[in-house]
N, C-alpha and C positions, 0 to 999 in steps of 0.2 A: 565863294569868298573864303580864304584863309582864317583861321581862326589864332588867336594869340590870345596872354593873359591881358588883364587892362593894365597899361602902359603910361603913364604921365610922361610925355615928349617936351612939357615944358609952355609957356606962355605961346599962342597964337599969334602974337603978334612978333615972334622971332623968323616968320614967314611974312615976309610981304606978299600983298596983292598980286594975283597974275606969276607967283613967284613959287620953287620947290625947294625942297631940302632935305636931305638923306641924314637917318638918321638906323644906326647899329640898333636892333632888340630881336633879342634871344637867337643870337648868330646869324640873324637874315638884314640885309641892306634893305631900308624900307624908303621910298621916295614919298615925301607928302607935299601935297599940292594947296597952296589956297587960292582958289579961283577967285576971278575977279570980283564975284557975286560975295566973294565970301564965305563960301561953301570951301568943306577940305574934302580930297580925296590922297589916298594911299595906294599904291602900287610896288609892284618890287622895282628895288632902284638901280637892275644891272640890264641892258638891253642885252634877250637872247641869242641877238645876232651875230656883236664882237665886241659885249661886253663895255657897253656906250654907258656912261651917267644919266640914265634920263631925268635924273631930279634938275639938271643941268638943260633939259632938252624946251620947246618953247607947248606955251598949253594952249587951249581956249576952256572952251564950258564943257568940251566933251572927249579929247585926245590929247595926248603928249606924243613929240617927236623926238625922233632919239636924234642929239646934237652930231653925230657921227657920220647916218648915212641916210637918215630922212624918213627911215620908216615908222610907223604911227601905231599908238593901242590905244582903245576906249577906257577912259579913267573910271567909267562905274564899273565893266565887264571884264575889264584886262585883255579883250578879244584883239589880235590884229587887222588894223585897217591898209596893209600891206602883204598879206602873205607871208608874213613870217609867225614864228612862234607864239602862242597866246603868253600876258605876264599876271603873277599872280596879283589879285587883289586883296585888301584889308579893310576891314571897318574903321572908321576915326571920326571925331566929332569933335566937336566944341563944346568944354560945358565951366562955365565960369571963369571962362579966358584965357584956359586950359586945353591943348591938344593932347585927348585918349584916344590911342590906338590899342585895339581888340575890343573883345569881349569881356 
């Protein structure tokens, strides 16, 4: 997992449910996710493939597809579920209604 400073992204609910959003901090495109459950996840938000939006791409509880060409990574791991390149991942939480990203 990627490390960054702690980051205020701004209210959680500027992400809808089932829904991602890129967001610029400290020169890297960050995708954050908030699952249907509720739960957020963060990944980087440029698919290594040919450079696809994944914050754009569709999720469930455990992958994002990239809108492009279909290929898949695990949103806790960053791991490819396709054979391509691993994306990095980032810590993010909710904490008084607030989305932090980093450490």
């Amino acid at each position: 997992m990627n490390t960054l400073s702690l980051t205020n992204l701004g209210p959680v609910t500027d992400i809808p449910l089932g829904e991602g959003r890129t967001y610029a901090v400290d020169g890297d495109m960050i995708a954050v996710f908030r699952l249907r459950n509720g739960s957020l996840r963060a990944v980087s938000a440029v698919c290594p493939h040919k450079g696809g939006p994944l914050a754009d791409g569709q999720i469930d509880n455990s992958i994002v597809v990239c809108p492009l060409h279909l290929f898949a990574w695990d949103l806790a791991t960053g791991c490819s579920q396709s054979g391509q390149a691993p994306i990095s991942v980032y810590p993010v939480r909710e904490d008084d209604g607030q989305i932090l990203l980093g450490e």
